[in-house]
PQR file with spaces between the fields and no chain letter, atoms N, CA, C, O and H, PARSE charges and radii, in Angstrom:
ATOM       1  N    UNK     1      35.081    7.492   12.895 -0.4000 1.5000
ATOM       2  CA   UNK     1      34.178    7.351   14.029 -0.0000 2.0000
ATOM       3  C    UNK     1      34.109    5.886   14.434  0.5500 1.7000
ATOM       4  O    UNK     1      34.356    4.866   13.790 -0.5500 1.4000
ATOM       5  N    UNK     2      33.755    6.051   15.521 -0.4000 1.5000
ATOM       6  CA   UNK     2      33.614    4.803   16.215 -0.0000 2.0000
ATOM       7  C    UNK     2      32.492    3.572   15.493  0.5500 1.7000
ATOM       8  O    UNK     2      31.608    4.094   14.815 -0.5500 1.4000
ATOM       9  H    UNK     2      33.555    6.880   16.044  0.4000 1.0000
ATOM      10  N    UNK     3      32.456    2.448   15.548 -0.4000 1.5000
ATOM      11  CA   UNK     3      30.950    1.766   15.138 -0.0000 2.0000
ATOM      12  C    UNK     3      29.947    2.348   15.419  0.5500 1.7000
ATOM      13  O    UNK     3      29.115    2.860   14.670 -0.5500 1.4000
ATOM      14  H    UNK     3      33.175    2.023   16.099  0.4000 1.0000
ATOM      15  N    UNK     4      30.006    2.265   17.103 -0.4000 1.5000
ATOM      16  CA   UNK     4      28.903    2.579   17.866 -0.0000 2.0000
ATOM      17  C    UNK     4      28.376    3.794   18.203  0.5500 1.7000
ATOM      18  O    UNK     4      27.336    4.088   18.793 -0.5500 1.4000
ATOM      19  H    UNK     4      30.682    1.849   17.711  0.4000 1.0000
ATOM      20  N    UNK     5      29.470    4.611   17.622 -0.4000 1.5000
ATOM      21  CA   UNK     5      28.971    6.162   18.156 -0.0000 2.0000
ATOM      22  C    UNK     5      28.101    6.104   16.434  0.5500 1.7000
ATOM      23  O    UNK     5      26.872    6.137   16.475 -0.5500 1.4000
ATOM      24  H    UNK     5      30.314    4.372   17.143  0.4000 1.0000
ATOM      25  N    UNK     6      28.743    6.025   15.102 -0.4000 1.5000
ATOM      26  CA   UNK     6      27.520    5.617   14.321 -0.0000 2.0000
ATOM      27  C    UNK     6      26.301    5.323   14.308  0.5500 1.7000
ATOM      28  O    UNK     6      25.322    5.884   13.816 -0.5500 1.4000
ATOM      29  H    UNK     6      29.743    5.998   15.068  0.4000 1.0000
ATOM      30  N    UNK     7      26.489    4.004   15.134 -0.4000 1.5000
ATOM      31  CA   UNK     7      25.245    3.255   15.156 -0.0000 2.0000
ATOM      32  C    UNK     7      24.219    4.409   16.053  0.5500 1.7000
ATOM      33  O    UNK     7      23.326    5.151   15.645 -0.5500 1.4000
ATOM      34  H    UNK     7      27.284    3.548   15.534  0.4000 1.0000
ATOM      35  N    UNK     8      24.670    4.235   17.159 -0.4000 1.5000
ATOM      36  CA   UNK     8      23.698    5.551   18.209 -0.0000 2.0000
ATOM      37  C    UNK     8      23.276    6.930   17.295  0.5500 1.7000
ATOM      38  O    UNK     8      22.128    7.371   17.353 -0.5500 1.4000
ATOM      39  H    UNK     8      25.396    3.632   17.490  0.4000 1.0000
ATOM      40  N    UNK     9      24.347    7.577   16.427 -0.4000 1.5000
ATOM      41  CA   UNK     9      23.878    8.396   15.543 -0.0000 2.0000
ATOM      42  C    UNK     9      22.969    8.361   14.532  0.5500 1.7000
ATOM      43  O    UNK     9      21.987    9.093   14.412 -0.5500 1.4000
ATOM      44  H    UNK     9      25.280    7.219   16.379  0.4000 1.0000
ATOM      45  N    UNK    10      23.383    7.346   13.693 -0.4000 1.5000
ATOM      46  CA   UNK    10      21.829    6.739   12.874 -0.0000 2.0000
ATOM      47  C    UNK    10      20.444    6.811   13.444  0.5500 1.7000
ATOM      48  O    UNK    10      19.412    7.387   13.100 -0.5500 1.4000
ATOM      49  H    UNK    10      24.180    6.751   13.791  0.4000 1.0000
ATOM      50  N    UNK    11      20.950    5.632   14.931 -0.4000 1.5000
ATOM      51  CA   UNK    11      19.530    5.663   15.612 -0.0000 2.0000
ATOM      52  C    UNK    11      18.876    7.307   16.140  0.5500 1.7000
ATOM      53  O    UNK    11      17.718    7.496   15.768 -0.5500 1.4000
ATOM      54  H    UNK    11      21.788    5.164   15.210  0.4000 1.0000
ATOM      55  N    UNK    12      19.394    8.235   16.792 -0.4000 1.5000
ATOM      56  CA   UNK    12      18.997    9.092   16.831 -0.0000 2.0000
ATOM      57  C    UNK    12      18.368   10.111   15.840  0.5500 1.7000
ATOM      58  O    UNK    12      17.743   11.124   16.151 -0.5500 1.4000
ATOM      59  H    UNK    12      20.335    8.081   17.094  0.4000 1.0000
ATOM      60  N    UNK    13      18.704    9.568   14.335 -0.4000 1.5000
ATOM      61  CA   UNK    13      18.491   10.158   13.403 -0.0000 2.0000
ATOM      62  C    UNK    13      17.066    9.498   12.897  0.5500 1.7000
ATOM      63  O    UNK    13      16.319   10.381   12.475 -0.5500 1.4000
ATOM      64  H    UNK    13      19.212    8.745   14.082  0.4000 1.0000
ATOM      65  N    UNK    14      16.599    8.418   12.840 -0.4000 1.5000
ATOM      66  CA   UNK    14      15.678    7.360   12.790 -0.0000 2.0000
ATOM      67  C    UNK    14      14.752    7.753   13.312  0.5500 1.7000
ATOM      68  O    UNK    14      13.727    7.993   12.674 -0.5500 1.4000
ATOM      69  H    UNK    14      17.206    7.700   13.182  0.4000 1.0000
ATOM      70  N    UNK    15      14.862    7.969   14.898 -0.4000 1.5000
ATOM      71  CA   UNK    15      13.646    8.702   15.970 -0.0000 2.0000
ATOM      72  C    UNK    15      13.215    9.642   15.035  0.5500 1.7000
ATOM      73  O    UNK    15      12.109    9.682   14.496 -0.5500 1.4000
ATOM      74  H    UNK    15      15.694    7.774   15.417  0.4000 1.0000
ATOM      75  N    UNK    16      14.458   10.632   14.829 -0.4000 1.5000
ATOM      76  CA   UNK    16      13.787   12.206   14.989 -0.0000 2.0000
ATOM      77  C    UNK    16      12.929   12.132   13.399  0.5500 1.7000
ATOM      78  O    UNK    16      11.962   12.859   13.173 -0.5500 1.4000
ATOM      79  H    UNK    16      15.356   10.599   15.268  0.4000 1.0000
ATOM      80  N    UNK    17      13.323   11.407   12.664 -0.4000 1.5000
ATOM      81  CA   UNK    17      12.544   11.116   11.068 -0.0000 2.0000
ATOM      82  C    UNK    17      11.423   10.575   11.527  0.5500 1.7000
ATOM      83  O    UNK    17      10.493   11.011   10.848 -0.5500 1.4000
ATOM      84  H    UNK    17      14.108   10.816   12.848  0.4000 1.0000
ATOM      85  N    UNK    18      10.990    9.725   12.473 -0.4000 1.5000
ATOM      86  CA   UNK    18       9.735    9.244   12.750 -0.0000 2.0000
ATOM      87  C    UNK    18       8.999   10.313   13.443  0.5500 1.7000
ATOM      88  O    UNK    18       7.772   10.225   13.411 -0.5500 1.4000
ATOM      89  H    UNK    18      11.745    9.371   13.025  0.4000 1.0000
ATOM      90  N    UNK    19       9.382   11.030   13.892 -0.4000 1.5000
ATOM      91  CA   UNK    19       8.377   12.132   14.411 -0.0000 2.0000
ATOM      92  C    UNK    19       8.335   13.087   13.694  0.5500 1.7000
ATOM      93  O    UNK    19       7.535   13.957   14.036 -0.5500 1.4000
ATOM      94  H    UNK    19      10.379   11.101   13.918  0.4000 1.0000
ATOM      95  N    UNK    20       9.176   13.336   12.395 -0.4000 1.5000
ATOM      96  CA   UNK    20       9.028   14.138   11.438 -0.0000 2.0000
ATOM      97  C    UNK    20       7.843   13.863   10.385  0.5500 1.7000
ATOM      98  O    UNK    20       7.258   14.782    9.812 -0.5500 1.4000
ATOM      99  H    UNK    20       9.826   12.629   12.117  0.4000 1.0000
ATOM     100  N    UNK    21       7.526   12.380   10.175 -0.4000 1.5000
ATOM     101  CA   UNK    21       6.415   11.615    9.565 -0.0000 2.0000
ATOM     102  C    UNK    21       5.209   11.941   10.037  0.5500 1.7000
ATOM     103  O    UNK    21       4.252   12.449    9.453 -0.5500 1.4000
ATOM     104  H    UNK    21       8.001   11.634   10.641  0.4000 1.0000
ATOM     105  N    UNK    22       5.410   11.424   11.746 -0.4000 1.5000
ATOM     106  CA   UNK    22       4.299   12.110   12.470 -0.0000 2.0000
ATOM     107  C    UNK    22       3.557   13.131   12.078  0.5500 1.7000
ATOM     108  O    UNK    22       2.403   13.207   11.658 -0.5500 1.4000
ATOM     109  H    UNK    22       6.187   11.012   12.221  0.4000 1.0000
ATOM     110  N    UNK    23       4.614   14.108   12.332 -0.4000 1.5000
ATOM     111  CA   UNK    23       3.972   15.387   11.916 -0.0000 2.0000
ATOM     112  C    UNK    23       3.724   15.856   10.780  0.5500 1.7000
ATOM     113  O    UNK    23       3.102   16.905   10.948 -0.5500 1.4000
ATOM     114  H    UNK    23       5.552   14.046   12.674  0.4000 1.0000
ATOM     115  N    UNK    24       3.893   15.619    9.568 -0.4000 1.5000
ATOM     116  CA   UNK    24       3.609   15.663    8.400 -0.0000 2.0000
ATOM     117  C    UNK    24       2.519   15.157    8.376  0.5500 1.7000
ATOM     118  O    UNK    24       1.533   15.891    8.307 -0.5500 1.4000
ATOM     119  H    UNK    24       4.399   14.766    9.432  0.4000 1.0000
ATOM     120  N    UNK    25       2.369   13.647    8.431 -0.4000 1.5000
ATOM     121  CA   UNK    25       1.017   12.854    8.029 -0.0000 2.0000
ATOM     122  C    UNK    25       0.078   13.408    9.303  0.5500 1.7000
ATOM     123  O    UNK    25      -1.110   13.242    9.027 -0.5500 1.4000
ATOM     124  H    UNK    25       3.169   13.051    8.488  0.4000 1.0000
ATOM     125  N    UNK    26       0.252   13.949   10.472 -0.4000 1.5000
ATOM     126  CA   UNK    26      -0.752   14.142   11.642 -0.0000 2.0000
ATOM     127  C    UNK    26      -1.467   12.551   12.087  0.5500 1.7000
ATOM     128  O    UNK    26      -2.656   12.299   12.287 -0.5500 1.4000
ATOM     129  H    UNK    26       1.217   14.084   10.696  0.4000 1.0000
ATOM     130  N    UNK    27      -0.041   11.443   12.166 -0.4000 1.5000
ATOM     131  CA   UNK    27      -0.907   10.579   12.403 -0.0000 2.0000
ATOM     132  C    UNK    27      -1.147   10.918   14.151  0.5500 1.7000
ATOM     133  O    UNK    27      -0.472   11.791   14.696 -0.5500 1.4000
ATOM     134  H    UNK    27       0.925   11.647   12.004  0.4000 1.0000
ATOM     135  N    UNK    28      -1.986   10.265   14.769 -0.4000 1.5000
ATOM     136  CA   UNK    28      -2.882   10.248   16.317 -0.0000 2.0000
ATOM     137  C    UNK    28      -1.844    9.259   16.902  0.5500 1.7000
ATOM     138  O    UNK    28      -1.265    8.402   16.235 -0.5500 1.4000
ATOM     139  H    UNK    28      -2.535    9.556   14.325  0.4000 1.0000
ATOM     140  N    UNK    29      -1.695    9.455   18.090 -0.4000 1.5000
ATOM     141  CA   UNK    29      -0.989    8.583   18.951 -0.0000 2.0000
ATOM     142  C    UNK    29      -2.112    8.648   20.833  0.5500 1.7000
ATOM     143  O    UNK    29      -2.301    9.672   21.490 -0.5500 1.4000
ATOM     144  H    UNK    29      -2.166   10.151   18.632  0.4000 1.0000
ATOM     145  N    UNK    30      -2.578    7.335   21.161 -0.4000 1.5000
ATOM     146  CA   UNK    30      -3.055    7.254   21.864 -0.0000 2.0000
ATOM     147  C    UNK    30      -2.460    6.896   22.686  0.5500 1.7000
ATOM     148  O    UNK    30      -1.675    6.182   22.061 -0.5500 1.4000
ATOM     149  H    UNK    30      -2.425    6.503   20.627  0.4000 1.0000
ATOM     150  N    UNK    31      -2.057    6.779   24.123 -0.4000 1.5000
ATOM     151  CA   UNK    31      -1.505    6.406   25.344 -0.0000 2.0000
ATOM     152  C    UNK    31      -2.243    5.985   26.514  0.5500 1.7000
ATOM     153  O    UNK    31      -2.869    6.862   27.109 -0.5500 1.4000
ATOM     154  H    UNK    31      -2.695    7.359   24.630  0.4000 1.0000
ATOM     155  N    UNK    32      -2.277    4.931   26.902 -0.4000 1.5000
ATOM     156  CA   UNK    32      -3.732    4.858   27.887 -0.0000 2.0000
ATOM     157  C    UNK    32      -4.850    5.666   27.826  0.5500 1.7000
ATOM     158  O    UNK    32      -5.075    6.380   28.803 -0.5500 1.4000
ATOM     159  H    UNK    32      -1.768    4.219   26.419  0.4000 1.0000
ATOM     160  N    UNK    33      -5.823    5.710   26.591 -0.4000 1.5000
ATOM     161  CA   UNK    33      -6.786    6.328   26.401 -0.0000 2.0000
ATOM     162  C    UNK    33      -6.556    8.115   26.006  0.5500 1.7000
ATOM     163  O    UNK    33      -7.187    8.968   25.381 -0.5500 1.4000
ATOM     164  H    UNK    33      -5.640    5.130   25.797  0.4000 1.0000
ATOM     165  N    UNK    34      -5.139    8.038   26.863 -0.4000 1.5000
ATOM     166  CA   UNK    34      -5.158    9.772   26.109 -0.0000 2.0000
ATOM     167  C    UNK    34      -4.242   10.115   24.634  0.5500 1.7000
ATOM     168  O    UNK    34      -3.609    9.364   23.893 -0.5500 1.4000
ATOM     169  H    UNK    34      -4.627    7.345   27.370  0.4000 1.0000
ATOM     170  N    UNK    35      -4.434   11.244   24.604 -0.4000 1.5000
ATOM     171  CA   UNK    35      -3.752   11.416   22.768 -0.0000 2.0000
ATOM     172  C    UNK    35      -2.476   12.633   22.523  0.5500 1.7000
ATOM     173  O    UNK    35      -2.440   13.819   22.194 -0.5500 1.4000
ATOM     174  H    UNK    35      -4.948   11.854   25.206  0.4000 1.0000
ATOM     175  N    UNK    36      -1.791   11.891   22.782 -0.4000 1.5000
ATOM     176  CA   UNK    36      -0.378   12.450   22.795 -0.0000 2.0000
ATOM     177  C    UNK    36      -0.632   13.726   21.579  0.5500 1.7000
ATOM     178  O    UNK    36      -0.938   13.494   20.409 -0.5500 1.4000
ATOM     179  H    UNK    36      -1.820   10.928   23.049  0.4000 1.0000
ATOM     180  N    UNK    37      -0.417   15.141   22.192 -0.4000 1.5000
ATOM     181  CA   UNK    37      -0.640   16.519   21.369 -0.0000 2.0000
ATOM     182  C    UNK    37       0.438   16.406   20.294  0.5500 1.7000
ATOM     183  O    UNK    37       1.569   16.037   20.611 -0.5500 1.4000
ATOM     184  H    UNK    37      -0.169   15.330   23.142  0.4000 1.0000
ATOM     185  N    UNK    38       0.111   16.726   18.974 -0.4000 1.5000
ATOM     186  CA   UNK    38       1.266   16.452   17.814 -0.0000 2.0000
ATOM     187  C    UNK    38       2.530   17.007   17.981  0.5500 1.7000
ATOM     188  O    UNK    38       3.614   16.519   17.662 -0.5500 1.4000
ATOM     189  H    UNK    38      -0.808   17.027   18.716  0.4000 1.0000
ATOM     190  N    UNK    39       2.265   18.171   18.562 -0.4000 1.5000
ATOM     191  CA   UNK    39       3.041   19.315   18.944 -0.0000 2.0000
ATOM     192  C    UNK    39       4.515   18.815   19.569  0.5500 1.7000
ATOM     193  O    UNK    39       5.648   19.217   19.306 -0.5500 1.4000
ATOM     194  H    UNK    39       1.385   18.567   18.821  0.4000 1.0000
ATOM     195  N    UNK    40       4.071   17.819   20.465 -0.4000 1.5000
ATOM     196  CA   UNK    40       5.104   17.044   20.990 -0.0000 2.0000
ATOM     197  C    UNK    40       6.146   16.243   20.311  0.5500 1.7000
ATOM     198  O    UNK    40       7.034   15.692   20.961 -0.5500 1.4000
ATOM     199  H    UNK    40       3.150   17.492   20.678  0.4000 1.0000
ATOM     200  N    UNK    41       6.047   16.144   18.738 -0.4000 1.5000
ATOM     201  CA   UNK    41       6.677   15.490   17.760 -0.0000 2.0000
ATOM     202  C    UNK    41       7.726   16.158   17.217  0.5500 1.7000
ATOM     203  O    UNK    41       8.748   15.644   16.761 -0.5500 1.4000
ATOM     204  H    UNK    41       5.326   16.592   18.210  0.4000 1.0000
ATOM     205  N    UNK    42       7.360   17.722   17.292 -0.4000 1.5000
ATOM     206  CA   UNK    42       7.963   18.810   17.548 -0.0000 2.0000
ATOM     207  C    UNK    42       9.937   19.011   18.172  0.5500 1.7000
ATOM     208  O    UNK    42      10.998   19.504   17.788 -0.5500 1.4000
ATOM     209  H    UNK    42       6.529   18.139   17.662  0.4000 1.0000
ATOM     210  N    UNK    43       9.392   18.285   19.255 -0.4000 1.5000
ATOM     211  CA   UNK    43      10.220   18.565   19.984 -0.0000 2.0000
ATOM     212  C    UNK    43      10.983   16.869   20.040  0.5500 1.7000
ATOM     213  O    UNK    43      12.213   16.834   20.071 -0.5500 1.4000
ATOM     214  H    UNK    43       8.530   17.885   19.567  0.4000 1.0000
ATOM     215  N    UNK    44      10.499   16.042   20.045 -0.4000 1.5000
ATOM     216  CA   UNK    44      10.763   14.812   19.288 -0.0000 2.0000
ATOM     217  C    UNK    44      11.655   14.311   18.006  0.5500 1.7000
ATOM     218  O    UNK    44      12.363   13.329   17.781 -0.5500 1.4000
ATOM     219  H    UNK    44       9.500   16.071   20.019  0.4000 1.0000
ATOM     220  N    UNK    45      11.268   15.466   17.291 -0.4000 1.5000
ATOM     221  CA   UNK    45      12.228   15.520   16.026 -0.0000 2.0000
ATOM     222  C    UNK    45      13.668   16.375   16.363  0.5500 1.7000
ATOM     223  O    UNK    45      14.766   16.039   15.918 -0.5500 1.4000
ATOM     224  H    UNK    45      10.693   16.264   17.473  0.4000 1.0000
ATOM     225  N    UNK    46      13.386   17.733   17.380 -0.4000 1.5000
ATOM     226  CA   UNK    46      14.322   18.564   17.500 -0.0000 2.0000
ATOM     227  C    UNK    46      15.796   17.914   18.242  0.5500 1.7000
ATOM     228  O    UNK    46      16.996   17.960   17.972 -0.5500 1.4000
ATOM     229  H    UNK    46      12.495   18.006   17.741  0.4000 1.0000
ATOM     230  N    UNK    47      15.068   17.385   19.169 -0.4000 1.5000
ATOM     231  CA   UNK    47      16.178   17.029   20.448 -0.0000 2.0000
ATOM     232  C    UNK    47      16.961   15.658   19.718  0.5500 1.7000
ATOM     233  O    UNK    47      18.021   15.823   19.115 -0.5500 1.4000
ATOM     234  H    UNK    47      14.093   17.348   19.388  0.4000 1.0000
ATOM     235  N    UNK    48      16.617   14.921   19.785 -0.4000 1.5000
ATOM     236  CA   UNK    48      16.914   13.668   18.866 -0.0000 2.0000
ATOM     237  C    UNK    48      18.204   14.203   17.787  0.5500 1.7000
ATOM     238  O    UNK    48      19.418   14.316   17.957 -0.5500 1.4000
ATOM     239  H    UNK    48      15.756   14.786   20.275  0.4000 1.0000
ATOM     240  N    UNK    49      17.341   14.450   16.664 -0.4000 1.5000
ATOM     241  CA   UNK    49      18.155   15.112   15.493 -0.0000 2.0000
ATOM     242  C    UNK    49      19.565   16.315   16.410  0.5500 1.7000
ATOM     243  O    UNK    49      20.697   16.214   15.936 -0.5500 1.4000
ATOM     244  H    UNK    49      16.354   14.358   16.526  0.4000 1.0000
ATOM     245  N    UNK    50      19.463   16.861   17.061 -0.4000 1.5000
ATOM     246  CA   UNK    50      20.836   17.654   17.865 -0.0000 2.0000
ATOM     247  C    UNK    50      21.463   16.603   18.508  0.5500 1.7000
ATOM     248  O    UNK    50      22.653   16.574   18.191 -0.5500 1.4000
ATOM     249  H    UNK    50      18.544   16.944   17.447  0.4000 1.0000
ATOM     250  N    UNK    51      21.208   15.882   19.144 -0.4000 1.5000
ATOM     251  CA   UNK    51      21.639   14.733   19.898 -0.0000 2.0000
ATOM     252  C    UNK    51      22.705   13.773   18.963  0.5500 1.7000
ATOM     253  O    UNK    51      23.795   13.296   19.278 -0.5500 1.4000
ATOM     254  H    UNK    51      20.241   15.905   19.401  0.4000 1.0000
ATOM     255  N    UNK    52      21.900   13.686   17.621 -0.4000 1.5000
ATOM     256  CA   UNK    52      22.782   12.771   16.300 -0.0000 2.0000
ATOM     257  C    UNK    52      23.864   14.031   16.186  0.5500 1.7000
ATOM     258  O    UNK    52      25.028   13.644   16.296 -0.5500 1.4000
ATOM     259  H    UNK    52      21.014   14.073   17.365  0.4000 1.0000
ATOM     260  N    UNK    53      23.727   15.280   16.012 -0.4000 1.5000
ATOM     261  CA   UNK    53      24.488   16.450   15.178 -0.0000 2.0000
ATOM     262  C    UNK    53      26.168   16.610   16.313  0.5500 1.7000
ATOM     263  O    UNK    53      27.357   16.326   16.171 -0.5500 1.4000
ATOM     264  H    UNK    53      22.782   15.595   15.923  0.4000 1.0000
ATOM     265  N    UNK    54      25.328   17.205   17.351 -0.4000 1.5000
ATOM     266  CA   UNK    54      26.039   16.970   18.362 -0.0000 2.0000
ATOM     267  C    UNK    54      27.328   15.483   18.476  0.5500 1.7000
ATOM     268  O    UNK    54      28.475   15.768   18.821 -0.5500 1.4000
ATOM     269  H    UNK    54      24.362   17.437   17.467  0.4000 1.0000
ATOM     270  N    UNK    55      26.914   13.778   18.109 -0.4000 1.5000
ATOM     271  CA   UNK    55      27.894   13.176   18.920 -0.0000 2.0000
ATOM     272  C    UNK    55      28.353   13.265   17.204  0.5500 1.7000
ATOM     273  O    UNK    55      29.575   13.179   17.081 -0.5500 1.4000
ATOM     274  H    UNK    55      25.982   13.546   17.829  0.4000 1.0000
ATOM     275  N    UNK    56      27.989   13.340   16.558 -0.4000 1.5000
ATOM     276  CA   UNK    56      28.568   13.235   15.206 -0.0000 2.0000
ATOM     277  C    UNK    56      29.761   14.563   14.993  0.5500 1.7000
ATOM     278  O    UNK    56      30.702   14.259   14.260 -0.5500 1.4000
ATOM     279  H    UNK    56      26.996   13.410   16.658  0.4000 1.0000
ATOM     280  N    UNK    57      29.776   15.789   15.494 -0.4000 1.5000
ATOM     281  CA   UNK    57      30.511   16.424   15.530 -0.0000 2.0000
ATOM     282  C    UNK    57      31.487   16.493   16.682  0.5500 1.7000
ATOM     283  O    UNK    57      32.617   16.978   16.631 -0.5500 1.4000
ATOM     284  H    UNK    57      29.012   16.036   16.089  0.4000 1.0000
ATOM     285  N    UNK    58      30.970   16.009   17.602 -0.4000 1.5000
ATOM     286  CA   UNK    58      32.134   15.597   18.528 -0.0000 2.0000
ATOM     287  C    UNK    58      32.990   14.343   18.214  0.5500 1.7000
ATOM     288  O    UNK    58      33.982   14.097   18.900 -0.5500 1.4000
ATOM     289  H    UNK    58      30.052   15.615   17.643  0.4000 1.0000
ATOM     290  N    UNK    59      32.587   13.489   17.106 -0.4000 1.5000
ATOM     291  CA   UNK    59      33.571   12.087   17.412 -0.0000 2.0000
ATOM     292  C    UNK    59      33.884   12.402   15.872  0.5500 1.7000
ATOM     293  O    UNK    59      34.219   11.318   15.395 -0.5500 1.4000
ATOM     294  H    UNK    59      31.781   13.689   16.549  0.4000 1.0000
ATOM     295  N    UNK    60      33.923   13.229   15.029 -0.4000 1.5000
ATOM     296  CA   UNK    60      34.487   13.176   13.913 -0.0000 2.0000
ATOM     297  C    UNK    60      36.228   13.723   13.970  0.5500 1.7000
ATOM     298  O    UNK    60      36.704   14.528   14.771 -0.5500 1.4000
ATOM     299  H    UNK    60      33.650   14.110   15.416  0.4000 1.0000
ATOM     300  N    UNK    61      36.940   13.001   12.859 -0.4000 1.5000
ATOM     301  CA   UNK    61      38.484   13.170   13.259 -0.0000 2.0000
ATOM     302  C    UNK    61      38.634   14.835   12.833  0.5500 1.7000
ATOM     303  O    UNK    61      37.822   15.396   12.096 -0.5500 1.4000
ATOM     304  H    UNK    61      36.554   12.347   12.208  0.4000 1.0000
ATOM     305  N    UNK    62      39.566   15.360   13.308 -0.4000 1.5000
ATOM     306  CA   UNK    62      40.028   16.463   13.551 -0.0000 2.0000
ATOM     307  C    UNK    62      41.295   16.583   12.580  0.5500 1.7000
ATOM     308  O    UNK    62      42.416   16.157   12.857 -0.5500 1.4000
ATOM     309  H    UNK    62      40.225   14.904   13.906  0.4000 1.0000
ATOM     310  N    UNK    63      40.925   17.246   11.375 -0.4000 1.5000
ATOM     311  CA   UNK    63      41.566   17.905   10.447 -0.0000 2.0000
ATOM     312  C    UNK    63      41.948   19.398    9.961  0.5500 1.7000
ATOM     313  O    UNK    63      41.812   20.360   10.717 -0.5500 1.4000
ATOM     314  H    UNK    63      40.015   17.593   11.150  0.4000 1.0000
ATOM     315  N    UNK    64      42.369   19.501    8.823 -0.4000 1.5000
ATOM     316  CA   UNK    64      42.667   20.715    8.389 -0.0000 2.0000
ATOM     317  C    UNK    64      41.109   21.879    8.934  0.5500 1.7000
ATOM     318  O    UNK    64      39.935   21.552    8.756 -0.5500 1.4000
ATOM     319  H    UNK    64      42.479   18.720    8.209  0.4000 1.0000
ATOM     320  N    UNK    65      41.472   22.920    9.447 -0.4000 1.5000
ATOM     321  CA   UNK    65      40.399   23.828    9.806 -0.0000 2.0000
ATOM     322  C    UNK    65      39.888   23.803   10.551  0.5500 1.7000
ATOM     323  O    UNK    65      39.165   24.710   10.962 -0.5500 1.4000
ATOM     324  H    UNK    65      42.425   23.187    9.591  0.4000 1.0000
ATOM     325  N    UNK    66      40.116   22.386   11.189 -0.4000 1.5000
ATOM     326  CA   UNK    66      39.072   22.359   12.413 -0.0000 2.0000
ATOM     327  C    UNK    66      39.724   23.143   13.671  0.5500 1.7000
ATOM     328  O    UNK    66      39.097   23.248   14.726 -0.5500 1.4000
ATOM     329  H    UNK    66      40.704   21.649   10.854  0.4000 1.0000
């Protein structure tokens, strides 16, 4: 794989673990006075984490079976 398609993969992997924390610990997230629903961490962890799965299976070399 590339450096950078790595690097972007890590990072996408990073996000989706921080909203996995989120939601475990139920920490509060405020936004100009309002409070971001946890629920949303949800989907935070999901998209992210496919996003890493996804370029990671597209930029991996192409061997036996594949």
């Amino acid at each position: 794989m590339k450096p950078v398609t790595t690097l972007v993969s890590l990072l996408l992997v990073i996000v989706s673990l921080a909203h996995l924390v989120r939601l475990v610990l139920d920490v509060p997230i405020t936004v100009d006075g309002l409070e971001v629903p946890t629920w949303l961490s949800v989907i935070g962890f999901a998209a992210p984490l496919a996003l890493a799965w996804l370029l990671w299976r597209e930029n991996r070399p192409l061997g036996k079976g594949n």
